[in-house]
Every structure is written in C-alpha cells, then in structure tokens.
Backbone as CSV, one residue per row, in Angstrom:
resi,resn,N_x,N_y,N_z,CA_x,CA_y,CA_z,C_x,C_y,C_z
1,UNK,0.851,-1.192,0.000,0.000,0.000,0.000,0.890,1.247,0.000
2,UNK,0.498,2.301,-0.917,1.766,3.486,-1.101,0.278,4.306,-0.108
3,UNK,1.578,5.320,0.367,0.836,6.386,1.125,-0.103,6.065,2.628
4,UNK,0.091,5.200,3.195,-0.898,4.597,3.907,-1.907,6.083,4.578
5,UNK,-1.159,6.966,5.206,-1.378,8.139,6.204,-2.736,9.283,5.297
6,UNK,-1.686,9.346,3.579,-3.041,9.699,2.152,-4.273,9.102,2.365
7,UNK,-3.838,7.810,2.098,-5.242,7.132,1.989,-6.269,7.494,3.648
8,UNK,-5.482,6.942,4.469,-6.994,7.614,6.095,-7.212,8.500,5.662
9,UNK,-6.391,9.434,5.414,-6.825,11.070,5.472,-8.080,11.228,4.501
10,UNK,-8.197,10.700,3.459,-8.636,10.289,1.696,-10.058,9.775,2.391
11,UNK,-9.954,8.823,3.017,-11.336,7.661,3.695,-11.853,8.613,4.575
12,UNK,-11.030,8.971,5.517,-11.963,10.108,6.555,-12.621,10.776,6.099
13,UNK,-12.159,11.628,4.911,-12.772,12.631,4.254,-13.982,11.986,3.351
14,UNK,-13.543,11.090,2.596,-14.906,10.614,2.097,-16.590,10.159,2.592
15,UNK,-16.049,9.310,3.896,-16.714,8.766,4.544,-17.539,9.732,5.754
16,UNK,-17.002,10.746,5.685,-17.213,11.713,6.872,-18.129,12.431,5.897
17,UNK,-18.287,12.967,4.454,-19.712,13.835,4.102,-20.726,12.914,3.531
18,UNK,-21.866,13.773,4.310,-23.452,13.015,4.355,-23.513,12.244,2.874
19,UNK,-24.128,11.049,2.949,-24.783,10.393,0.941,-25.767,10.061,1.815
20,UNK,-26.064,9.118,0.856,-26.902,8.329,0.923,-27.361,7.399,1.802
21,UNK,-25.945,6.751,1.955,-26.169,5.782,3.128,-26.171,6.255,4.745
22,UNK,-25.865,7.569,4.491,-26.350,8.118,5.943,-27.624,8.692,5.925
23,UNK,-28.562,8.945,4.797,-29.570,9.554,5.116,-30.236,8.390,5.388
24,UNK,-30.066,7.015,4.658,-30.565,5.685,5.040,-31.114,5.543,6.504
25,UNK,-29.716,5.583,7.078,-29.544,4.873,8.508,-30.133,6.204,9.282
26,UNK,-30.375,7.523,8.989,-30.689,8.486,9.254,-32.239,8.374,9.815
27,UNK,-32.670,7.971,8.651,-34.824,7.501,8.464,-34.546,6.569,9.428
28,UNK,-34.091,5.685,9.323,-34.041,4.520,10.073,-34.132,4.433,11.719
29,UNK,-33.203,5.703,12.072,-33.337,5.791,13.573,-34.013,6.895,13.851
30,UNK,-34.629,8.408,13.134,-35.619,8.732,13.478,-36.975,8.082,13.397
31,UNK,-37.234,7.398,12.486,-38.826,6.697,12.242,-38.511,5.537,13.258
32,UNK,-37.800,4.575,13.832,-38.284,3.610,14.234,-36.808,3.194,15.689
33,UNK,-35.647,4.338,16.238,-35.228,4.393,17.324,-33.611,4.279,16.930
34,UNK,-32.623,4.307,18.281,-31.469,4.020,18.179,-31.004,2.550,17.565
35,UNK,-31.305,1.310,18.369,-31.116,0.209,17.855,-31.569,-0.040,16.540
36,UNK,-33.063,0.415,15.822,-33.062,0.206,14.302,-32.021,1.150,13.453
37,UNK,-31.407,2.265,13.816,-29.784,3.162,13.545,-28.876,2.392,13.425
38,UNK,-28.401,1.574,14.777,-27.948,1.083,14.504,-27.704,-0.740,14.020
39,UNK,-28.775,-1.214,14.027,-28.509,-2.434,13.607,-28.831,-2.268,11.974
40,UNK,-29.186,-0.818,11.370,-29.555,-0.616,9.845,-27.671,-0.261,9.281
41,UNK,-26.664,0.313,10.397,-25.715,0.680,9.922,-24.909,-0.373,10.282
42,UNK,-25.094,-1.601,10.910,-24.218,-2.329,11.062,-24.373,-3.601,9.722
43,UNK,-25.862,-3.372,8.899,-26.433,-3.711,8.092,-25.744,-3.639,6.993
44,UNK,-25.708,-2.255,6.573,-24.497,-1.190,5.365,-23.401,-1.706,5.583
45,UNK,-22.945,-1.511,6.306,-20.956,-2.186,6.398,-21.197,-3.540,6.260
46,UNK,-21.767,-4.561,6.469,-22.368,-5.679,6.192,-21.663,-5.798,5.083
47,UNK,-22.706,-5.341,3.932,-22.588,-5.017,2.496,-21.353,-4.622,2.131
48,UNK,-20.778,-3.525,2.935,-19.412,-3.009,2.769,-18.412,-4.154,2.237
49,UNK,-18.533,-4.827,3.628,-17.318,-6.006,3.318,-17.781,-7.129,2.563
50,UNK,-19.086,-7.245,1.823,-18.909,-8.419,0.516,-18.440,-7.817,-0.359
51,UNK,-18.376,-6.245,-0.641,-17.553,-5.663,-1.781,-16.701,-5.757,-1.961
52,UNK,-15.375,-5.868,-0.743,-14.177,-5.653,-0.244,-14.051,-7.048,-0.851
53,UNK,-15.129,-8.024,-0.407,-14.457,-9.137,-0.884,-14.480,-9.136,-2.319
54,UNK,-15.487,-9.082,-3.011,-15.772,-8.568,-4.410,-14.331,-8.049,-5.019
55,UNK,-14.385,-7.203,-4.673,-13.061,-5.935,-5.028,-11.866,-6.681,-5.329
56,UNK,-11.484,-8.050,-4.294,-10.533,-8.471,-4.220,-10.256,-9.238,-4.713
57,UNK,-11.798,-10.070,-5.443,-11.810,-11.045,-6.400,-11.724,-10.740,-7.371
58,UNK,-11.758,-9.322,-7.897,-11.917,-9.070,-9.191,-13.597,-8.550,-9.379
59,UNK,-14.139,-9.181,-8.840,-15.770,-8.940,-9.743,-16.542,-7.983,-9.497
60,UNK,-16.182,-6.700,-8.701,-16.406,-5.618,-9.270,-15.958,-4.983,-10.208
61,UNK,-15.137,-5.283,-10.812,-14.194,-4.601,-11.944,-14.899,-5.672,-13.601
62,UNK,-15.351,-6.398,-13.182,-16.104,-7.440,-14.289,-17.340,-7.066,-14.465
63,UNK,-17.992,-6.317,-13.095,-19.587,-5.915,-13.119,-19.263,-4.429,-13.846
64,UNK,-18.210,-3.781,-13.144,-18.382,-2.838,-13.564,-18.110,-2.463,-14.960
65,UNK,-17.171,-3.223,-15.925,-16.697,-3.278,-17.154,-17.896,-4.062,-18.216
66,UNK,-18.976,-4.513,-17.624,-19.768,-4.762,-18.246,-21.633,-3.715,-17.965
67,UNK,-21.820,-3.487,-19.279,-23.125,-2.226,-18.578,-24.177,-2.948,-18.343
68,UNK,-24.507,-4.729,-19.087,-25.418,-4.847,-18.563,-25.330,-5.248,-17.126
69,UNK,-24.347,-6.046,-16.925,-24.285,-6.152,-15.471,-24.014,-4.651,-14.296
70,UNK,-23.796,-3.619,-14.502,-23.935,-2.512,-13.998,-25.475,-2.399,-13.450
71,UNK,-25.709,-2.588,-14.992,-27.353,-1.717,-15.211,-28.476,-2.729,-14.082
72,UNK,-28.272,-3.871,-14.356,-28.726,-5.118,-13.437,-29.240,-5.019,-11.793
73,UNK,-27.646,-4.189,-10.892,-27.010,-3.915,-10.038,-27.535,-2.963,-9.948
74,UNK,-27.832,-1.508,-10.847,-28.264,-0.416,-10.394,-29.679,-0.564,-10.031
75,UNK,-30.296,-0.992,-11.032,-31.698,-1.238,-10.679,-32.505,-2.236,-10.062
76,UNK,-31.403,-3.377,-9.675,-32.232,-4.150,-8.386,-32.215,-3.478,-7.408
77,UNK,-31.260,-2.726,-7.051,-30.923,-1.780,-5.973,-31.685,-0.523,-5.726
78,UNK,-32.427,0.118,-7.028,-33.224,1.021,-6.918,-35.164,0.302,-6.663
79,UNK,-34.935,-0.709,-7.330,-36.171,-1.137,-7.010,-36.607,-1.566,-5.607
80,UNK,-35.575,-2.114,-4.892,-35.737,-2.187,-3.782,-35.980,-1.494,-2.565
81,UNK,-35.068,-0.309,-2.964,-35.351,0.677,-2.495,-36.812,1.425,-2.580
82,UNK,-37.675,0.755,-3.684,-38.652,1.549,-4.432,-40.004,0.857,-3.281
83,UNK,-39.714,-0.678,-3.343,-40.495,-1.628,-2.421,-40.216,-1.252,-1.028
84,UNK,-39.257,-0.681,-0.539,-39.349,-0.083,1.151,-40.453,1.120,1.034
85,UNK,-40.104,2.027,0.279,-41.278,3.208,0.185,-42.636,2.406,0.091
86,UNK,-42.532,1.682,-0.848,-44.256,1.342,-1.221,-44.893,0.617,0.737
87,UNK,-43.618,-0.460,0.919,-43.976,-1.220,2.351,-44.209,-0.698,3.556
88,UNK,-43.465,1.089,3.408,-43.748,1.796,4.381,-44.642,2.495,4.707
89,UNK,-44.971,2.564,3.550,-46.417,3.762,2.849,-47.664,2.670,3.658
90,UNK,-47.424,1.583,3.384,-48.693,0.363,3.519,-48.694,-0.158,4.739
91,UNK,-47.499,0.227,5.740,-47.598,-0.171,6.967,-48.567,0.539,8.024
92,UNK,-48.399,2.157,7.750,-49.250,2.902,8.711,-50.642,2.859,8.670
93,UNK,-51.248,2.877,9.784,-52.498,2.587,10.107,-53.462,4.064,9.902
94,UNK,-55.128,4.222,9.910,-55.696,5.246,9.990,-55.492,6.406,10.481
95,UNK,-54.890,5.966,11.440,-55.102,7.219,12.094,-53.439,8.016,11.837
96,UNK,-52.767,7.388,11.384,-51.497,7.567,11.273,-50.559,7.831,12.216
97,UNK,-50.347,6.633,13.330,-49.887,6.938,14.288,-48.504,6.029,14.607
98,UNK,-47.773,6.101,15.361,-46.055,6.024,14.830,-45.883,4.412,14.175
99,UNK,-45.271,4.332,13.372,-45.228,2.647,13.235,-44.659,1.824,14.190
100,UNK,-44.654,0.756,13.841,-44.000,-0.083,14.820,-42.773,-0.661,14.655
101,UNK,-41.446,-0.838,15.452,-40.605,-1.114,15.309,-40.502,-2.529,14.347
102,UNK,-39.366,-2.744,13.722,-39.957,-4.516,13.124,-38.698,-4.941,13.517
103,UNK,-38.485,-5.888,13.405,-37.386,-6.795,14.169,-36.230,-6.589,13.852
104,UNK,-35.454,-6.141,14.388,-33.749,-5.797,14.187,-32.912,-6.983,13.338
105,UNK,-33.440,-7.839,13.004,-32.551,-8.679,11.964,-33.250,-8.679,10.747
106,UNK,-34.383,-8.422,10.364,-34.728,-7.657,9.225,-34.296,-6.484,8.871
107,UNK,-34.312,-5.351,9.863,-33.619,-3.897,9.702,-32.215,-4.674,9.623
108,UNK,-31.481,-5.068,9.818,-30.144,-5.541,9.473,-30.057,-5.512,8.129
109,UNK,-30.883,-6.636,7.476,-30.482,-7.639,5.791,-31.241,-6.191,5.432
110,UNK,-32.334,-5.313,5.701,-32.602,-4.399,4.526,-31.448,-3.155,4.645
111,UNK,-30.182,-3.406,5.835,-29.101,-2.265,5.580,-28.503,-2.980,4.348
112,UNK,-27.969,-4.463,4.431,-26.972,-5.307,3.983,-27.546,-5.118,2.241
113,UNK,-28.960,-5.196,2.115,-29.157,-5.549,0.553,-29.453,-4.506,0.416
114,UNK,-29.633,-3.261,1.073,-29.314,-1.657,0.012,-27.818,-1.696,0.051
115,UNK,-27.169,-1.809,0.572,-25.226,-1.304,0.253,-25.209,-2.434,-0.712
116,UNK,-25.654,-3.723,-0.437,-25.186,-4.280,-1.574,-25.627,-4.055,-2.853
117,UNK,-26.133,-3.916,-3.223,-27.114,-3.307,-4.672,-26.601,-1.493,-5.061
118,UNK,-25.867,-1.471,-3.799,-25.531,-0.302,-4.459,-24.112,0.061,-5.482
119,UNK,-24.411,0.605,-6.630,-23.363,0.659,-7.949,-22.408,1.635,-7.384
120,UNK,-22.589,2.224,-6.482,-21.815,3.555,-5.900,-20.440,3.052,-5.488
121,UNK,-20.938,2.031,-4.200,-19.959,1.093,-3.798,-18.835,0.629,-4.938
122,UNK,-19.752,-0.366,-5.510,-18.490,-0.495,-6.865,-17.478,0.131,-7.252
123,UNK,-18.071,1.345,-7.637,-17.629,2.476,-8.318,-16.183,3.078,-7.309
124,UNK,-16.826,2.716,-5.947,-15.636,3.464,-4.972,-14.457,2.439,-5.023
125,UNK,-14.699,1.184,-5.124,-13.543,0.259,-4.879,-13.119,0.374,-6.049
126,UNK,-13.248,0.933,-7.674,-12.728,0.698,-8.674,-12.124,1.951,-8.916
127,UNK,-12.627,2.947,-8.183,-11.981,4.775,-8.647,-11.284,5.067,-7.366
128,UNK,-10.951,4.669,-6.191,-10.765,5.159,-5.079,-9.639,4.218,-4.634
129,UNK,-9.577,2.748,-4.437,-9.066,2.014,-3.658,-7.688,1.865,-4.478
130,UNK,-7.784,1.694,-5.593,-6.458,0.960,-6.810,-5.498,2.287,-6.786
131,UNK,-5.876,3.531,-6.158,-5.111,4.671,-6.277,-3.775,4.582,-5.330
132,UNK,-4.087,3.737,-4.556,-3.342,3.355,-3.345,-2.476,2.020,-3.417
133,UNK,-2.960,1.074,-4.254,-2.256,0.203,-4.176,-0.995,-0.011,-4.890
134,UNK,-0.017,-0.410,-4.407,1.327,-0.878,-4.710,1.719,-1.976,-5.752
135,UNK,1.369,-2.732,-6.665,1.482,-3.384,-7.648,3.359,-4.055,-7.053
136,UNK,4.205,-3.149,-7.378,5.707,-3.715,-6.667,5.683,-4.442,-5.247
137,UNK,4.035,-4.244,-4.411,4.643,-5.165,-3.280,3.973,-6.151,-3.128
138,UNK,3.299,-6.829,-4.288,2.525,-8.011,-4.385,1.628,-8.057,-3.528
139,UNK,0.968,-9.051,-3.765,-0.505,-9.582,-3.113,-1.311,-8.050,-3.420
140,UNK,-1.826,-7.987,-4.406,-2.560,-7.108,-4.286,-4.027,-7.367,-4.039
141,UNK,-4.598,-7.967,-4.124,-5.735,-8.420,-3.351,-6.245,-8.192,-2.013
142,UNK,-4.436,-8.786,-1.527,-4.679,-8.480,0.311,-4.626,-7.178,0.319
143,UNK,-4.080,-6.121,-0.195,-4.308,-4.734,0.019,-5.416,-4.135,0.000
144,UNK,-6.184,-4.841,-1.276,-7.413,-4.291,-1.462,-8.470,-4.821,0.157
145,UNK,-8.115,-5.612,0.301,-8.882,-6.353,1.619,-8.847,-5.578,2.629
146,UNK,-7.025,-5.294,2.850,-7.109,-4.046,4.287,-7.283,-2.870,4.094
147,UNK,-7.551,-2.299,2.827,-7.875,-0.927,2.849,-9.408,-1.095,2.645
148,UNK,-10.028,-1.746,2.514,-11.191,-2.022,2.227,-11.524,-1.933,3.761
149,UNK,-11.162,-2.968,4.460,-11.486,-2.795,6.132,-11.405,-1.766,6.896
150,UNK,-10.489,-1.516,6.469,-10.054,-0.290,7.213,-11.132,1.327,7.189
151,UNK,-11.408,1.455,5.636,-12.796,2.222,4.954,-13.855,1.535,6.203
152,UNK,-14.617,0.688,6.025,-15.201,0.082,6.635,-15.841,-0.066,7.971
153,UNK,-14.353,-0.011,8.449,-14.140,0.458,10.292,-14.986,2.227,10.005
154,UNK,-14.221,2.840,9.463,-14.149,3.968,9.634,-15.801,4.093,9.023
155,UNK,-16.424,3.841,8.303,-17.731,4.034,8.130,-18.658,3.453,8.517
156,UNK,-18.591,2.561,9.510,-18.744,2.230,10.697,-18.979,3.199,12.005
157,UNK,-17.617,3.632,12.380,-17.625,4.415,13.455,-18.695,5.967,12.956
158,UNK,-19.026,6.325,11.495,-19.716,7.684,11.000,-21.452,7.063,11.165
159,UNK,-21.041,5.742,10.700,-22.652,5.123,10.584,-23.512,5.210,12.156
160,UNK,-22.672,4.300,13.132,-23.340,4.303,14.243,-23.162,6.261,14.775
161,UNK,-22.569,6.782,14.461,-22.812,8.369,15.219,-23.843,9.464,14.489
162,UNK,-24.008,8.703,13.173,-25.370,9.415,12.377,-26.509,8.233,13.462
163,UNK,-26.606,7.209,13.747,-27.442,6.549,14.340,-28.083,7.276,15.288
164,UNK,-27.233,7.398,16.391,-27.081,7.845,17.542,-27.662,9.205,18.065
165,UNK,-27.472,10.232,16.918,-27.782,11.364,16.718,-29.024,11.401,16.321
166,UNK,-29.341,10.708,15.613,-30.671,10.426,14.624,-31.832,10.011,15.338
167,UNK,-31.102,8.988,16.391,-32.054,8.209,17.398,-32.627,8.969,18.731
168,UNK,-31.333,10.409,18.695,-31.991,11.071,19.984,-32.971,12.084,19.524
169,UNK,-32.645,12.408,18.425,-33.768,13.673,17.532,-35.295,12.633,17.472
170,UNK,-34.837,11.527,17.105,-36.334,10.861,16.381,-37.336,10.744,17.968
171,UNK,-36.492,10.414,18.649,-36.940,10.263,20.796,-38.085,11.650,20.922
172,UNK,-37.237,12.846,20.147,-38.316,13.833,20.607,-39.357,14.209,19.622
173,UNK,-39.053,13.827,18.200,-39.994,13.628,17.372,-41.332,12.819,17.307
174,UNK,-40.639,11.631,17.577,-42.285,10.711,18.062,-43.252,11.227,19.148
175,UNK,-42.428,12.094,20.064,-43.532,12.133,20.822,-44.560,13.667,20.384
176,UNK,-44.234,14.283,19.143,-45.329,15.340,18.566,-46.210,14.290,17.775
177,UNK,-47.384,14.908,17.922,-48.524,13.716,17.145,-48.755,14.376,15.661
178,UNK,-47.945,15.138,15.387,-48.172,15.913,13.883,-46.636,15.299,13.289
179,UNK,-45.747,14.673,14.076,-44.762,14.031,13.382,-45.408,12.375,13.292
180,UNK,-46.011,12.242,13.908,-46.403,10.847,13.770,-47.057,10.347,12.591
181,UNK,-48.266,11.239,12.858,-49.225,11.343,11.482,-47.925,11.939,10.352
182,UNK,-47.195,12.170,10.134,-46.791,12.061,8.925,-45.137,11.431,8.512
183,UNK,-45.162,11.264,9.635,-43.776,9.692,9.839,-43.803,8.757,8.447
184,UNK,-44.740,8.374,7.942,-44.511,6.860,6.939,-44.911,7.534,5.816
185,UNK,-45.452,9.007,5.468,-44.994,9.904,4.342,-43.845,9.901,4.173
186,UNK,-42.961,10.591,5.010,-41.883,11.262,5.175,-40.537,10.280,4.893
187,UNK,-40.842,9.173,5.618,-40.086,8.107,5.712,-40.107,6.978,4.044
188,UNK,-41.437,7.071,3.667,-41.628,6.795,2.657,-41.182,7.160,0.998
189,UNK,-41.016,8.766,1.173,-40.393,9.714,-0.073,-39.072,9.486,0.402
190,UNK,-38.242,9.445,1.604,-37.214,9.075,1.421,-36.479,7.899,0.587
191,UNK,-36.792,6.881,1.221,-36.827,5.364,0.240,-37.115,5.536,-1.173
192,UNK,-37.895,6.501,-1.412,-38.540,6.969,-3.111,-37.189,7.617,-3.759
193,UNK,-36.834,8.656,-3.111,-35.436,9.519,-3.053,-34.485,8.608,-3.675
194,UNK,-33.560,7.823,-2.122,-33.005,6.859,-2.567,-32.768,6.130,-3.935
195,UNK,-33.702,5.629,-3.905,-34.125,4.580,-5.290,-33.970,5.151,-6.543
196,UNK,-34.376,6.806,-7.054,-34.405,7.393,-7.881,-32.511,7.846,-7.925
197,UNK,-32.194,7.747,-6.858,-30.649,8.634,-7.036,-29.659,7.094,-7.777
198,UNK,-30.597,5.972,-7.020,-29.569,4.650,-7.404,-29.477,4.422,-8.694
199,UNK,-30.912,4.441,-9.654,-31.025,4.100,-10.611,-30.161,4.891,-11.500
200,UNK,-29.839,6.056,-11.086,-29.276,7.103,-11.945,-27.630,7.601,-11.221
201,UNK,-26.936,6.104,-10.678,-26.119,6.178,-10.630,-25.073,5.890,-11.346
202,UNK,-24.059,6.668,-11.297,-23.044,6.106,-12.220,-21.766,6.793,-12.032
203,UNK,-20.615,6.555,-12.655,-19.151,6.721,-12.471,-19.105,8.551,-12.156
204,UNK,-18.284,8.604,-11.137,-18.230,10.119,-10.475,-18.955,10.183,-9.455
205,UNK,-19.858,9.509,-8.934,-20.578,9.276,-8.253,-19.641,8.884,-6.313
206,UNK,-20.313,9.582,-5.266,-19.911,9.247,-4.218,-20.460,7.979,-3.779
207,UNK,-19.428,7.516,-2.834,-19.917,6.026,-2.327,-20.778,6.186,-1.758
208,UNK,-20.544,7.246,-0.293,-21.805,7.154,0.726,-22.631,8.389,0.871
C-alpha cells in the first residue's frame, strides 16, 4: 500500500460527508429508534465487506466493465429501495400513528441488501481504492482487503454516530402527534429519493 497516512486522510474525508447511506440509517433511527440506527448501519458495512471481498476477487471490476451487469445492479438496488417506500407507505395505520418497530434482523439484511445493490460502492472500490495500491509489493488483493477494512471500520464508526444522533432527535420527534401522522410519508419519499438517485447512478458518483 503506497501512502498509507493519504489514503486515512482520503477515507476520513470521504466517509465523513453526508450520501446516501447516511440519510438511510438516518430515516431509520428517526422513524423507528437508536437500535433500528444502529442495527440498519451495522447492516451497510455488512454489504461493505462483501464488496471488499468482491473488489478483491476481481468482480467488481467485471460488473463494472460490463453495462449490462452494472445496469442489473443499479436497478435491483433502486427497485428495492422503491419496495421499502411502497412497504412503508402500507404499513401505517388510519389514524397515522407512529409505526411499529420490526425486528432488528430484518432492519439488518434491509441495511446489507441496500449497500449491496448499491453501484456507488463499486464504483468506490474501482476509482478510489487501486489509487493506493502498490502493484511492486505483491498480493494485491490483500491490500485491497485491508484498505477495504479499514474504509469500513471507519464508516462504521460515522454510521453508528449518524445513528445515535438520529435516534436522539427521532426520541423527541415521536412524541409530537403531527410528526407521527406524517412519519410513513416522510419516511416513505425518502426510500422513493433513494431509489431514484440509485437508478441514476453512475461513475463520479460518491460512495456514501
């Protein structure tokens, strides 16, 4: 790995301004608490590291060198995103009053299969990570692995503190009944958001 001290500095900075995947985990712990924050961001890094593994196998650089497989990737990923809006929209009741938490290992796999579906990701391990690597000190794979982790950690430690933050704002939000009644709107156009930014992702594009 050339530059090791570049590259943190490079990851901090990336990983440290708001995308996507923090407004994710963002909805996540205002609409439904701290633990859905964070078991939605421990969800995302999830995803993180099948890329890393990806990355290291090569087959992001195969998805990404091919458009239909891009295109595949972008839009399972946006559709899914498209089916949380529709599921959220359909969860709230008459009167529109706060939803109900759903089980923290579901909020997990729906962090894990938005990062994974996301083309952004790709895009970061193929424009971002190879800038760093050393070719003269072999194993390049394993490089890609620990700088991959290392990203990881570190968007990790941004994920759970957007959680955290998110989870103490949402604490005083639920309890106005004019945020309630419009909680699974709100929460709903987000996921809509999302989905529309995925589909229309592509190279230049930030990871998170």
């Amino acid at each position: 790995m050339t530059h090791p001290l570049l590259f943190l500095l490079a990851a901090l900075t990336l990983v440290a301004v708001p995308g996507p995947n923090h407004l994710y985990i963002t909805t996540r712990s205002v609409g439904e608490g701290r633990r859905a924050g964070i078991a939605s961001a421990l969800g995302v890094e999830t995803g993180t590291l099948v890329h890393v593994l990806a990355a290291a196998a090569g087959l992001s650089a195969l998805v990404a060198a091919s458009a239909a497989a891009f295109g595949a990737v972008r839009y399972a990923g946006a559709a899914y995103l498209v089916y949380l809006a529709v599921r959220t929209l359909r969860r709230g009741d008459d009167e529109g009053l706060v939803l109900e938490p759903r089980p923290l290992r579901r909020v997990y796999l729906d962090g894990v299969l938005v990062n994974l579906f996301n083309p952004k990701v790709i895009l970061f391990f193929l424009a971002f990570l190879p800038q760093f690597v050393d070719e003269r000190a072999g194993a390049v794979p394993a490089q890609i692995v620990v700088m991959g982790l290392v990203t990881a950690l570190i968007g990790l430690a941004s994920d759970v503190a957007y959680a955290l933050a998110a989870g103490s704002l949402g604490h005083r939000l639920r309890g106005s009944r004019a945020f309630r009644r419009r909680q699974r709107y709100v929460t709903s156009a987000v996921y809509l958001g999302l989905g529309v930014l995925t589909a229309f992702a592509g190279p230049g594009h930030r990871r998170r």
